[in-house]
TORKOL-4160 file (C-alpha; in steps of 0.2 Angstrom, whole numbers, padded with zeros to 4 digits, m for minus):
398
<pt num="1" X="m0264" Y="0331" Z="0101"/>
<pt num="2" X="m0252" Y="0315" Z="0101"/>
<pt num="3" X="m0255" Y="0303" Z="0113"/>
<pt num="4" X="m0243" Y="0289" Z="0108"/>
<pt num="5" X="m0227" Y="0291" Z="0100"/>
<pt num="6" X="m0220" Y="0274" Z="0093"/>
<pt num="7" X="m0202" Y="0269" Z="0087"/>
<pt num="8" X="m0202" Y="0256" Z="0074"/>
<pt num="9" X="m0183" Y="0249" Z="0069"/>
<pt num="10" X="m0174" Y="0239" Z="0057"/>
<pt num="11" X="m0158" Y="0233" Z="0063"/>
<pt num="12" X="m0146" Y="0221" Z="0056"/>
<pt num="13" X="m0134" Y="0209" Z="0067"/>
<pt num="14" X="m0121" Y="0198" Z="0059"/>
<pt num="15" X="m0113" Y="0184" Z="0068"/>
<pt num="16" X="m0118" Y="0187" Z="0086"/>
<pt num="17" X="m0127" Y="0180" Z="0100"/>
<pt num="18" X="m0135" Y="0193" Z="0107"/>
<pt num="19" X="m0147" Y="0186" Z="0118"/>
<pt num="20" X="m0147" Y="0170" Z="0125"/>
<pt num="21" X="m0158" Y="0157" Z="0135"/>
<pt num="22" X="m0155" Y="0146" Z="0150"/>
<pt num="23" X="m0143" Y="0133" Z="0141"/>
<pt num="24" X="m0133" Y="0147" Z="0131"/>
<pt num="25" X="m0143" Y="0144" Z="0114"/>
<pt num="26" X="m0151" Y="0163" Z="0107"/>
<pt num="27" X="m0168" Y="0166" Z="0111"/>
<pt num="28" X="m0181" Y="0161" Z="0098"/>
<pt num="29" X="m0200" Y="0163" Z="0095"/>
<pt num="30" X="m0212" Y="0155" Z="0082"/>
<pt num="31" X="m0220" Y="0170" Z="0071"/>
<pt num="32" X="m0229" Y="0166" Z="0055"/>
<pt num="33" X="m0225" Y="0149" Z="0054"/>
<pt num="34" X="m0208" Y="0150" Z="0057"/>
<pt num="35" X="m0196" Y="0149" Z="0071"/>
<pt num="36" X="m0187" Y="0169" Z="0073"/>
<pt num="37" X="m0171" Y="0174" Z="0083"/>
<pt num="38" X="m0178" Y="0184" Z="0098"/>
<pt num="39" X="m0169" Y="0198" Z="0108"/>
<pt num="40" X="m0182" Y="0198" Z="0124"/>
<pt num="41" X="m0188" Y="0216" Z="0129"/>
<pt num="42" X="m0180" Y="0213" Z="0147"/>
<pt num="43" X="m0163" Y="0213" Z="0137"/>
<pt num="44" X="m0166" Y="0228" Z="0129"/>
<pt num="45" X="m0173" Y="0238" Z="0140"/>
<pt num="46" X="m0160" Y="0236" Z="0152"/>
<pt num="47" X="m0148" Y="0240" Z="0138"/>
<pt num="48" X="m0155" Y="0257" Z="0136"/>
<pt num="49" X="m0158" Y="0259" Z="0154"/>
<pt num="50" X="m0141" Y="0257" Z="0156"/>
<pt num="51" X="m0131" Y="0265" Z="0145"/>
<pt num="52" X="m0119" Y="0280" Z="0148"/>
<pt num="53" X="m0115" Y="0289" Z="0130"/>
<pt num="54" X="m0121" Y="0302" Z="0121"/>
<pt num="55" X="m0143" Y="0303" Z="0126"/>
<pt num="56" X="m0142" Y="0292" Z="0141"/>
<pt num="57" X="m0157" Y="0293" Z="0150"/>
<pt num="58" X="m0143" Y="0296" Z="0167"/>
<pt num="59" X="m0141" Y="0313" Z="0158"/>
<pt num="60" X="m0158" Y="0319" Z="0161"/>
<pt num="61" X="m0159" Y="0313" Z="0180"/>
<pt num="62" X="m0157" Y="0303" Z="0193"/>
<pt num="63" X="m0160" Y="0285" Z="0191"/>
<pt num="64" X="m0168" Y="0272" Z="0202"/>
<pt num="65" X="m0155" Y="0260" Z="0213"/>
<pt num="66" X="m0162" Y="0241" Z="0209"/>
<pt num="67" X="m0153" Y="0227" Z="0221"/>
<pt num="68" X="m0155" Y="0216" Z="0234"/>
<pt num="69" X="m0143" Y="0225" Z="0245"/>
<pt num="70" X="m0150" Y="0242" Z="0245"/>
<pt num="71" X="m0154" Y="0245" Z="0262"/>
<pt num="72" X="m0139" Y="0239" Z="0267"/>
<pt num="73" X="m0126" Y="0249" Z="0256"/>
<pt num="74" X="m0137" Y="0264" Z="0256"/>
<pt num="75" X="m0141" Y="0266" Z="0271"/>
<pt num="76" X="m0134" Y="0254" Z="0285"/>
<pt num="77" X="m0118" Y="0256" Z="0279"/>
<pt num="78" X="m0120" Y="0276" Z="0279"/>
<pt num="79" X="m0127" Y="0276" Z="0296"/>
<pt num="80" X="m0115" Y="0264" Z="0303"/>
<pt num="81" X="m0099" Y="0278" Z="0297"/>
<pt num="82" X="m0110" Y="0290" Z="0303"/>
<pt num="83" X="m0102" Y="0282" Z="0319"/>
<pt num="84" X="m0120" Y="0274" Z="0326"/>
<pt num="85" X="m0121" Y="0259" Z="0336"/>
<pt num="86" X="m0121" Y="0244" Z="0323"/>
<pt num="87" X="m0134" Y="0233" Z="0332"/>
<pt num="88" X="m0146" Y="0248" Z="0333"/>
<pt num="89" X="m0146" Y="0252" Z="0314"/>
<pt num="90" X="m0149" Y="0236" Z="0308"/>
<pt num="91" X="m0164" Y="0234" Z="0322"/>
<pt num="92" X="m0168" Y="0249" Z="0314"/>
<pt num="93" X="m0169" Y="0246" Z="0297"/>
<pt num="94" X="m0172" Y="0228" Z="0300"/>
<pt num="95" X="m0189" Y="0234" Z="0306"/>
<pt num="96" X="m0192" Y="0246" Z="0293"/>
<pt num="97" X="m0190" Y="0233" Z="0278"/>
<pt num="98" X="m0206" Y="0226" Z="0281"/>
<pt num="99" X="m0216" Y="0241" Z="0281"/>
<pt num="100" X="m0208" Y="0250" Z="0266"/>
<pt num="101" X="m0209" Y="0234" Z="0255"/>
<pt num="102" X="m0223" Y="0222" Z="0261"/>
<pt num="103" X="m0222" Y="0208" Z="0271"/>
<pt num="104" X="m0223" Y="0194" Z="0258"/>
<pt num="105" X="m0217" Y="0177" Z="0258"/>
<pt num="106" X="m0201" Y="0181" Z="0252"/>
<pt num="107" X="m0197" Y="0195" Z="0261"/>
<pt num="108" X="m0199" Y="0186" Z="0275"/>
<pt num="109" X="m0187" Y="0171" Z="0270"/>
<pt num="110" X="m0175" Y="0184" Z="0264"/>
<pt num="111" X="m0176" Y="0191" Z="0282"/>
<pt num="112" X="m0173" Y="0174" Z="0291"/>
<pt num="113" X="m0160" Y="0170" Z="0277"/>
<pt num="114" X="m0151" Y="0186" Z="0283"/>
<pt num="115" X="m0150" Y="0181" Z="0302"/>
<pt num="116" X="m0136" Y="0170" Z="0293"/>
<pt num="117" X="m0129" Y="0184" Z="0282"/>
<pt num="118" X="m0122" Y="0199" Z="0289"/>
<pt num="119" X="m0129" Y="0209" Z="0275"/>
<pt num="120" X="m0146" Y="0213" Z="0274"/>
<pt num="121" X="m0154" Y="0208" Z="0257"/>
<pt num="122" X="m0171" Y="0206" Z="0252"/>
<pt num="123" X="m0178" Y="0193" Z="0243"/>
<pt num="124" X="m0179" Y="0199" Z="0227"/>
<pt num="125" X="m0172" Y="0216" Z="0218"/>
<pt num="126" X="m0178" Y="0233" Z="0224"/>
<pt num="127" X="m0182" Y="0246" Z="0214"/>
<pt num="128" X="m0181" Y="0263" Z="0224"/>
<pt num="129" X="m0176" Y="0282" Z="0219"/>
<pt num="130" X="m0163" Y="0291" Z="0224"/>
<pt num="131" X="m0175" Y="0304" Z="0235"/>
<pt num="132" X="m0184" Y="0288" Z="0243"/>
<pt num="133" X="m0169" Y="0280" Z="0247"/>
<pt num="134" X="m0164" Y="0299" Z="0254"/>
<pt num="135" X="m0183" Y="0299" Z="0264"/>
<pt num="136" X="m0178" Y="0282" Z="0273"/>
<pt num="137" X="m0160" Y="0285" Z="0278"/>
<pt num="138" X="m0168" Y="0302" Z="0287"/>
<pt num="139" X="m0179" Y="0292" Z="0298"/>
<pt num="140" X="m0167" Y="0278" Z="0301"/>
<pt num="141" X="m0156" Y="0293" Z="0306"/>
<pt num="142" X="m0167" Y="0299" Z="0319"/>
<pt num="143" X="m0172" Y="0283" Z="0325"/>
<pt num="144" X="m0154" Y="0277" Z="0328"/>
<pt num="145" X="m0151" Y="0295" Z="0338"/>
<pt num="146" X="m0168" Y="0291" Z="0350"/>
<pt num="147" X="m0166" Y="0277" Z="0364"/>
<pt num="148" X="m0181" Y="0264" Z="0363"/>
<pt num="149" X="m0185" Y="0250" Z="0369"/>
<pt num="150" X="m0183" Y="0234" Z="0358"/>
<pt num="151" X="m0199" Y="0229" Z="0361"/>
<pt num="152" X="m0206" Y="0243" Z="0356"/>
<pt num="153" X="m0195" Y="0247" Z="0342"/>
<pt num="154" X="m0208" Y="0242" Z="0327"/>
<pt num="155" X="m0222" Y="0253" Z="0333"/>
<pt num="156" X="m0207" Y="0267" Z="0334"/>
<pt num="157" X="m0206" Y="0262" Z="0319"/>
<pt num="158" X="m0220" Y="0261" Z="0309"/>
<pt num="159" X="m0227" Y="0280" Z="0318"/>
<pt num="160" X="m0211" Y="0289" Z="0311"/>
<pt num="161" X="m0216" Y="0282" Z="0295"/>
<pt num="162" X="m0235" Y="0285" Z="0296"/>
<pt num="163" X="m0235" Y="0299" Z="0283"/>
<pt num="164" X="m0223" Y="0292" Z="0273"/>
<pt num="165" X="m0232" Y="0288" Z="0259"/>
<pt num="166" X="m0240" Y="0304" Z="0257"/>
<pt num="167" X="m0223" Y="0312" Z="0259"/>
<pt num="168" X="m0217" Y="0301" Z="0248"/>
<pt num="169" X="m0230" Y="0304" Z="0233"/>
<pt num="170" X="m0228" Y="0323" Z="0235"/>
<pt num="171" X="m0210" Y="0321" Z="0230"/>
<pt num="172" X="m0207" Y="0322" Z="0209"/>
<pt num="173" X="m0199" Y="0307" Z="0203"/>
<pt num="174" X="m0198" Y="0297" Z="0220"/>
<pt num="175" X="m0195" Y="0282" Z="0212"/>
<pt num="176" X="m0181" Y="0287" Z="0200"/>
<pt num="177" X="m0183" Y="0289" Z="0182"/>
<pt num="178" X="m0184" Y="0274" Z="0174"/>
<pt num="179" X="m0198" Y="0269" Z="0185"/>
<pt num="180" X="m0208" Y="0286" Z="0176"/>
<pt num="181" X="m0202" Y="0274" Z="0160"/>
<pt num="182" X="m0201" Y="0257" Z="0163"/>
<pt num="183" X="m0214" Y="0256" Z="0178"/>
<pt num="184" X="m0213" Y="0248" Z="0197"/>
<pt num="185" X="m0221" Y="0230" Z="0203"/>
<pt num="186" X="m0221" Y="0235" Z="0223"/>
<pt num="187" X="m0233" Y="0227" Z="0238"/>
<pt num="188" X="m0231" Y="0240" Z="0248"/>
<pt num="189" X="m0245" Y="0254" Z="0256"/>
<pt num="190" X="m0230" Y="0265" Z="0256"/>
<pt num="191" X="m0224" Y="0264" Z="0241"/>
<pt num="192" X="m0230" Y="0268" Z="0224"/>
<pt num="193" X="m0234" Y="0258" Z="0211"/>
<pt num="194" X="m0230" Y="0263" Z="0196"/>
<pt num="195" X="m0234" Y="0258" Z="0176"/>
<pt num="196" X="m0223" Y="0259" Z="0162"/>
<pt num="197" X="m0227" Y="0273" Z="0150"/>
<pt num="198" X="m0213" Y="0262" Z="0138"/>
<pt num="199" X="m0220" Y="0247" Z="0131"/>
<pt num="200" X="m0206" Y="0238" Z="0122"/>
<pt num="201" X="m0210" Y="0221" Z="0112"/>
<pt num="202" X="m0198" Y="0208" Z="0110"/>
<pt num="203" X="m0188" Y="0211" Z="0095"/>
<pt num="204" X="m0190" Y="0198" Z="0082"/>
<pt num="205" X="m0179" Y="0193" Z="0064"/>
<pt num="206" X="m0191" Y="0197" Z="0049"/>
<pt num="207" X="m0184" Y="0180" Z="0042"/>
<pt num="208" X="m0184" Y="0162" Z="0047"/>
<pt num="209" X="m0169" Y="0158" Z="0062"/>
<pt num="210" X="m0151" Y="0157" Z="0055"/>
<pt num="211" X="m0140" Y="0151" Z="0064"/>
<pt num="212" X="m0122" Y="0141" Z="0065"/>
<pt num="213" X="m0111" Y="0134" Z="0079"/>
<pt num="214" X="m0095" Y="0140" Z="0082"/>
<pt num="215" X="m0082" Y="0127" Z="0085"/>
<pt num="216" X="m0068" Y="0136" Z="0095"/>
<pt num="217" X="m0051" Y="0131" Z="0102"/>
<pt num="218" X="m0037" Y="0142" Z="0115"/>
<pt num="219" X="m0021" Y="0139" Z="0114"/>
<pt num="220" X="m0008" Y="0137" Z="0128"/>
<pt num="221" X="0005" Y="0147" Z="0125"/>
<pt num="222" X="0017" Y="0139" Z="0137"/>
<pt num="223" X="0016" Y="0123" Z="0127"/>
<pt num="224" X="0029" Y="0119" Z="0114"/>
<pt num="225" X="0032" Y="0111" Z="0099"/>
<pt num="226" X="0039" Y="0093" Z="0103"/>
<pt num="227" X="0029" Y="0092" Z="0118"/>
<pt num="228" X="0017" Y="0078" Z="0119"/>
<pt num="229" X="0004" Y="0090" Z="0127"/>
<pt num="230" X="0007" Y="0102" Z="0115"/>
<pt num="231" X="m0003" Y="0092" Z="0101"/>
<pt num="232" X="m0020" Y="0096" Z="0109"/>
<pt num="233" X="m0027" Y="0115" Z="0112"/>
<pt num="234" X="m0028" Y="0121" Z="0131"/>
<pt num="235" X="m0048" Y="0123" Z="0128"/>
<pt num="236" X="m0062" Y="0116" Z="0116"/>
<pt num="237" X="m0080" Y="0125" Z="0114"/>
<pt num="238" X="m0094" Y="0128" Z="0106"/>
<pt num="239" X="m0107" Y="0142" Z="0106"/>
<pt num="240" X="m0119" Y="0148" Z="0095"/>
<pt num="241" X="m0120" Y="0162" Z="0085"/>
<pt num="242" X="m0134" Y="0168" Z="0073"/>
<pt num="243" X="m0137" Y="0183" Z="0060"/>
<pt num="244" X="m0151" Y="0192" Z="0057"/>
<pt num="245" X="m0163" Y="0206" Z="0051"/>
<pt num="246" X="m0173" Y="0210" Z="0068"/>
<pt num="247" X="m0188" Y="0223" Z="0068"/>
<pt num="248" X="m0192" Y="0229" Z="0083"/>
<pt num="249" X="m0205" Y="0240" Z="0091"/>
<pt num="250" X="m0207" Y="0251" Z="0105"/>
<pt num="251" X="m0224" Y="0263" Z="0112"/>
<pt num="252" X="m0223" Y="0279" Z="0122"/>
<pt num="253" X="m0239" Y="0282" Z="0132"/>
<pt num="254" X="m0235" Y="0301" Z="0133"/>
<pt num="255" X="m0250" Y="0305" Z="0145"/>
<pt num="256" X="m0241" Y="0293" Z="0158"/>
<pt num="257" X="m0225" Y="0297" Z="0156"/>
<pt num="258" X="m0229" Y="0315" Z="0159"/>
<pt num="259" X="m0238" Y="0309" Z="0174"/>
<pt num="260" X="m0225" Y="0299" Z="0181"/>
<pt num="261" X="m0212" Y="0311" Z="0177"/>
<pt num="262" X="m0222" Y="0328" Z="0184"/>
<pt num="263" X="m0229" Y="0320" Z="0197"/>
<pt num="264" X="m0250" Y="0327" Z="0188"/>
<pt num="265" X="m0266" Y="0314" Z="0188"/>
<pt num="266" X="m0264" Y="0307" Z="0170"/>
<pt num="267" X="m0280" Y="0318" Z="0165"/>
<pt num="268" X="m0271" Y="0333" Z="0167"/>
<pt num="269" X="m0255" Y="0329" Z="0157"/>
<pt num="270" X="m0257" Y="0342" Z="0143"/>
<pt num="271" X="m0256" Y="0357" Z="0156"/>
<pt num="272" X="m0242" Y="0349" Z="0163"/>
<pt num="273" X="m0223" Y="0353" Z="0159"/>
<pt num="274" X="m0219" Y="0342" Z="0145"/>
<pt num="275" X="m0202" Y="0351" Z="0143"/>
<pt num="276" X="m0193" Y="0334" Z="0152"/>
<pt num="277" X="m0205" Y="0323" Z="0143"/>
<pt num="278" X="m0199" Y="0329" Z="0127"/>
<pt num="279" X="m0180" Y="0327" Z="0131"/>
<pt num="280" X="m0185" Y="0309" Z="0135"/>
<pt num="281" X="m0192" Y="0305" Z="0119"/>
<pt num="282" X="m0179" Y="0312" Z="0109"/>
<pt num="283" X="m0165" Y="0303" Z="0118"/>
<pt num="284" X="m0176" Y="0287" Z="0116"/>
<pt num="285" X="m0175" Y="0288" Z="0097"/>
<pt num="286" X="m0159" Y="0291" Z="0097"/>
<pt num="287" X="m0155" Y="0274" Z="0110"/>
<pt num="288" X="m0167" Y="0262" Z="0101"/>
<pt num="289" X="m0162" Y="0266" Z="0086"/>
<pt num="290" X="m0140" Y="0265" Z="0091"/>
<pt num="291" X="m0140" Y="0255" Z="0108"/>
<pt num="292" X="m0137" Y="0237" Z="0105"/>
<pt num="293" X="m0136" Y="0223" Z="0117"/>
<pt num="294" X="m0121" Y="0219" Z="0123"/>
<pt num="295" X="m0118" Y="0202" Z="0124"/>
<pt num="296" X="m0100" Y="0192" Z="0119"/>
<pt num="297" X="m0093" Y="0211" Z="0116"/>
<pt num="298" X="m0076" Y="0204" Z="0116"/>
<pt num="299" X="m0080" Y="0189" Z="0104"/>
<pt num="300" X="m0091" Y="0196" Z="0092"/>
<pt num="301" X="m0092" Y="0217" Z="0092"/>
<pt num="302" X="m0111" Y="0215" Z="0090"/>
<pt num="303" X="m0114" Y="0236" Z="0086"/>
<pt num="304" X="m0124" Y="0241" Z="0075"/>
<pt num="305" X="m0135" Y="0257" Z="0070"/>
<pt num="306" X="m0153" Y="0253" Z="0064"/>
<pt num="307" X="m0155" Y="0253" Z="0045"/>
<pt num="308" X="m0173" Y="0261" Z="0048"/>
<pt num="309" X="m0180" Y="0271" Z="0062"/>
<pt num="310" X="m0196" Y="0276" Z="0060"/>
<pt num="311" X="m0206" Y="0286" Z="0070"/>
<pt num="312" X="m0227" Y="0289" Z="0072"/>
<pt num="313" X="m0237" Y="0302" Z="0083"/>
<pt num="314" X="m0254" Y="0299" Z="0085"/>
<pt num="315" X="m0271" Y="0298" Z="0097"/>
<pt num="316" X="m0278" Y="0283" Z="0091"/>
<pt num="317" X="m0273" Y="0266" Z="0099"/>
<pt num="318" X="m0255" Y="0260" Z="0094"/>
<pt num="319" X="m0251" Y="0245" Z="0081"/>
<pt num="320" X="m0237" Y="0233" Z="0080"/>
<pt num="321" X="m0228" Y="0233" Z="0061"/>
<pt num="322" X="m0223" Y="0217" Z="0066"/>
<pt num="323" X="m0234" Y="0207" Z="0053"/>
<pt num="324" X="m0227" Y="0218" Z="0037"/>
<pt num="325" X="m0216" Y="0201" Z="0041"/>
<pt num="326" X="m0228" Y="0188" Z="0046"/>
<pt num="327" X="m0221" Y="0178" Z="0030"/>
<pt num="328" X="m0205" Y="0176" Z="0033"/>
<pt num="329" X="m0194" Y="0188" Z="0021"/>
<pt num="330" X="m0185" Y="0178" Z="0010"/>
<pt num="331" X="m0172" Y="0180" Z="m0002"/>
<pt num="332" X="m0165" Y="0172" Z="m0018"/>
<pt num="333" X="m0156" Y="0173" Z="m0035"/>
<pt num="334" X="m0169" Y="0188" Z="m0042"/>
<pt num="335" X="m0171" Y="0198" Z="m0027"/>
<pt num="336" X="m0155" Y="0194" Z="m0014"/>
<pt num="337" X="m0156" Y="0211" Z="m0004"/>
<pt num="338" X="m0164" Y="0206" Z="0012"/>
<pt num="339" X="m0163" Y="0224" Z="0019"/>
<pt num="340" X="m0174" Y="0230" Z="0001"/>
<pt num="341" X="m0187" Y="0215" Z="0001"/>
<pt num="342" X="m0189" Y="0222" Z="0020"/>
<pt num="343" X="m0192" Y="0238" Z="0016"/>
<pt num="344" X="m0205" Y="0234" Z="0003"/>
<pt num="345" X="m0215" Y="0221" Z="0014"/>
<pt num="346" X="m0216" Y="0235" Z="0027"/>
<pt num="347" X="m0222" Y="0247" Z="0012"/>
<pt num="348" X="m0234" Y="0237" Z="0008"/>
<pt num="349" X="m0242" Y="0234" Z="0023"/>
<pt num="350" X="m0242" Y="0251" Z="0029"/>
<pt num="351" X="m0250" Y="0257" Z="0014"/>
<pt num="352" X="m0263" Y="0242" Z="0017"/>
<pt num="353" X="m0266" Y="0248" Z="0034"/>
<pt num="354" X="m0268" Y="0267" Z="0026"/>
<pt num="355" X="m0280" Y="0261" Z="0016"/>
<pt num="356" X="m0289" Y="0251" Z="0027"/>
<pt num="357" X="m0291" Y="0260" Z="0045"/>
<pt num="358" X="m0286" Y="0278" Z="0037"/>
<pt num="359" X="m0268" Y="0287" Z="0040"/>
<pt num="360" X="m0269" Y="0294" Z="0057"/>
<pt num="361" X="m0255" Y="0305" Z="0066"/>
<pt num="362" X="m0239" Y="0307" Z="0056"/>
<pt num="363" X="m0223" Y="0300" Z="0053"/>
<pt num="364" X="m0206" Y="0304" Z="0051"/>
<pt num="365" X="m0191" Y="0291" Z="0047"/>
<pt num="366" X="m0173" Y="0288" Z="0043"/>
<pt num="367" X="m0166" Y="0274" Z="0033"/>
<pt num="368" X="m0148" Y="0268" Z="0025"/>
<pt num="369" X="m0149" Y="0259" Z="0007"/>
<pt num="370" X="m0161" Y="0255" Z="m0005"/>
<pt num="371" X="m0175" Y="0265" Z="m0001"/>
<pt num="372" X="m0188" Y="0269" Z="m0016"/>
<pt num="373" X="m0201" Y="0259" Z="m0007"/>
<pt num="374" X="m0200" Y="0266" Z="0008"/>
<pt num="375" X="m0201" Y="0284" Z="0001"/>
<pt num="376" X="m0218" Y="0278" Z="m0010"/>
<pt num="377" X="m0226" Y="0275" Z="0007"/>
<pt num="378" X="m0219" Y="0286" Z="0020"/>
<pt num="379" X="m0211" Y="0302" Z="0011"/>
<pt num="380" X="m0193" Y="0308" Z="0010"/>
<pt num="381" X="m0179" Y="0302" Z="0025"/>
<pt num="382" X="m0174" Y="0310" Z="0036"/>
<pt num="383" X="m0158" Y="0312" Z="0048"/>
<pt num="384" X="m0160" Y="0304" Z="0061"/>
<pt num="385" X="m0155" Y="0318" Z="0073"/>
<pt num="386" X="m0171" Y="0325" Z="0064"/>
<pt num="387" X="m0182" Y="0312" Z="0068"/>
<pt num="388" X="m0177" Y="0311" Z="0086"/>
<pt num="389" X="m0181" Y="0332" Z="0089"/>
<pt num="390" X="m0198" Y="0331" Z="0079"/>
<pt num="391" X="m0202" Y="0315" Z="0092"/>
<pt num="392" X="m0195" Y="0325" Z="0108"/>
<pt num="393" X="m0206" Y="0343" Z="0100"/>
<pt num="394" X="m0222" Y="0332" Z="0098"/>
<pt num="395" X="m0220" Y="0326" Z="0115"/>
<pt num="396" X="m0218" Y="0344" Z="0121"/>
<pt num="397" X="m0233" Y="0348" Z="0112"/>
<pt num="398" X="m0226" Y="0356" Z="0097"/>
């Protein structure tokens, strides 16, 4: 039985800046010796969190709320149109932040910053599913509709939530799903922790940087000709923009997310309804593998589909393709097709790590161009709408 399923890609980007660091340059990251373009696994993740085509993970339920201002527009805001006494509801709620998220250091600046601020934030972004956000806003309801004393209003408080994490752990997918996928940091004794049954690493160019800036000017169309102005542009720039072959690489933990998503001890996933898990992993193949990042849409249409997609089930611990590339691909006169020298590095090393360690589990891929290596090593391609349903039939248990 598979335990792991894991995505490799192959995806080619020209002209873009799709992910960029403090002072606007694309991230990078030595790798073999040489300096790569890097698209960080925060950025991607988001990216296929987020989106809202064709396999979006929105499609298959409801997603967590992340922000600072959740209690506030989820439920202050209800209650207060729900006609209760403004000053009550944010007592309430105001108590119950505390107890649902921990009362760290930051929480409790956030709460002496909001004394200034008529919203309340917390210090950092939340994230909280829709049925716990659903739990809270009942017991701030009923709160707000009893009279209490303000000085007793936290130990009102904390007995109506007394229960709550137990409640709150009985309920399946409490915490949205892509907690169940992308896990949940809290410091709470009501809420759950929770960890990530996707492990995404940080995408990486199978070649050295490349990299060029881009001088840019806007014109003002107001200016004329004859105009002294009218010799100079409105606006000069300069950003940079890069082009590259990234590989990148992605783990599902299928014995976690079954638990995360069913709500069963890890132990017990294979008995557990996989049919959701399955639906999960298929639609994850299919955004890895044709979600990009979306930075600088409007100036440089950075969309592409992965040239390879290649997908392995197995029970033995997971292992990063990544160093098929630990010399940097490189191209020249003889051999100028980076997207074929790729290919044949990954061959090569997937056939050394076949005959090294053994081939365990199995693997099913898709790939555009050149592809004779790649079938030596790994067999026929596929579609990849065939790849993604063998993935979501393993997960199911198929």
């Amino acid at each position: 039985m598979s335990r792991f399923i894991q995505i490799h890609t192959l995806t080619s980007y020209p002209a873009a800046l799709l992910n960029r660091d403090d002072v606007g340059f694309a991230k990078r990251a030595p790798f073999g010796g040489a300096v790569r373009t890097r698209i960080s696994s925060q950025c991607l993740k988001r990216h296929w969190r987020t989106f809202d085509g064709a396999h979006a993970l929105s499609e298959l339920g409801d997603m967590s709320v992340r922000s600072r201002i959740t209690f506030e527009r989820e439920i202050v805001q209800k209650l207060i149109g729900e006609n209760f006494d403004a000053a009550t509801v944010r007592s309430v709620v105001e108590a119950m932040v505390p107890l649902v998220l921990g009362e760290s250091a930051k929480a409790k600046k956030a709460k002496e910053e909001a004394k200034e601020d008529p919203a309340l934030r917390t210090g950092q972004v939340t994230v909280l599913g829709r049925p716990e956000i659903n739990y809270l806003l009942g017991h701030a309801r009923a709160l707000c509709a009893e009279k209490h004393d303000p000085k007793k209003l936290g130990e009102a408080v904390k007995a109506k939530l007394k229960d709550a994490k137990k409640n709150l752990d009985a309920m399946r997918q409490s915490a949205g799903l892509d907690a169940a996928l992308f896990g949940r940091m809290v410091t709470s004794d009501i809420l759950s922790r929770g960890d990530a049954a996707l492990h995404v690493a940080h995408a990486l160019t199978v070649h050295e940087s490349a990299a060029e800036t881009d001088y840019f000017t806007a014109v003002d169309d107001l200016m004329r000709d004859g105009d002294d102005e009218a010799l100079g542009s409105g606006h000069l720039g300069t950003t940079e923009l890069t082009s590259g072959l990234f590989y990148g690489y992605v783990v599902v933990d299928l014995p976690l997310l079954v638990s995360n998503l069913e709500g069963c001890a890890r132990k017990e996933w294979a008995k557990a309804d996989r049919a959701l898990a399955g639906k999960v992993v298929e639609s994850l193949v299919h955004l890895v593998s044709k979600v990009s990042p979306g930075a600088k849409l409007g100036s440089t249409a950075p969309h592409s589909y992965a040239s390879l997609a290649l997908v392995e089930a197995g029970d033995e611990q997971p292992r990063t393709l990544a160093n098929a590339f630990l010399e940097p691909v490189r191209v020249h006169a003889k051999s100028p097709d980076l997207l074929r020298a790729s290919y044949e590095a990954l061959a090569r090393h997937v056939g050394d790590l076949d005959r090294t360690y053994g081939v365990s589990g199995q693997r099913r891929y898709a790939a555009l161009g050149a592809r004779e290596g790649l079938s030596a090593a790994l067999g026929e391609a596929l579609s990849l709408a065939s790849v993604a349903s063998w993935a979501g039939d393993v997960a199911r248990g198929g």
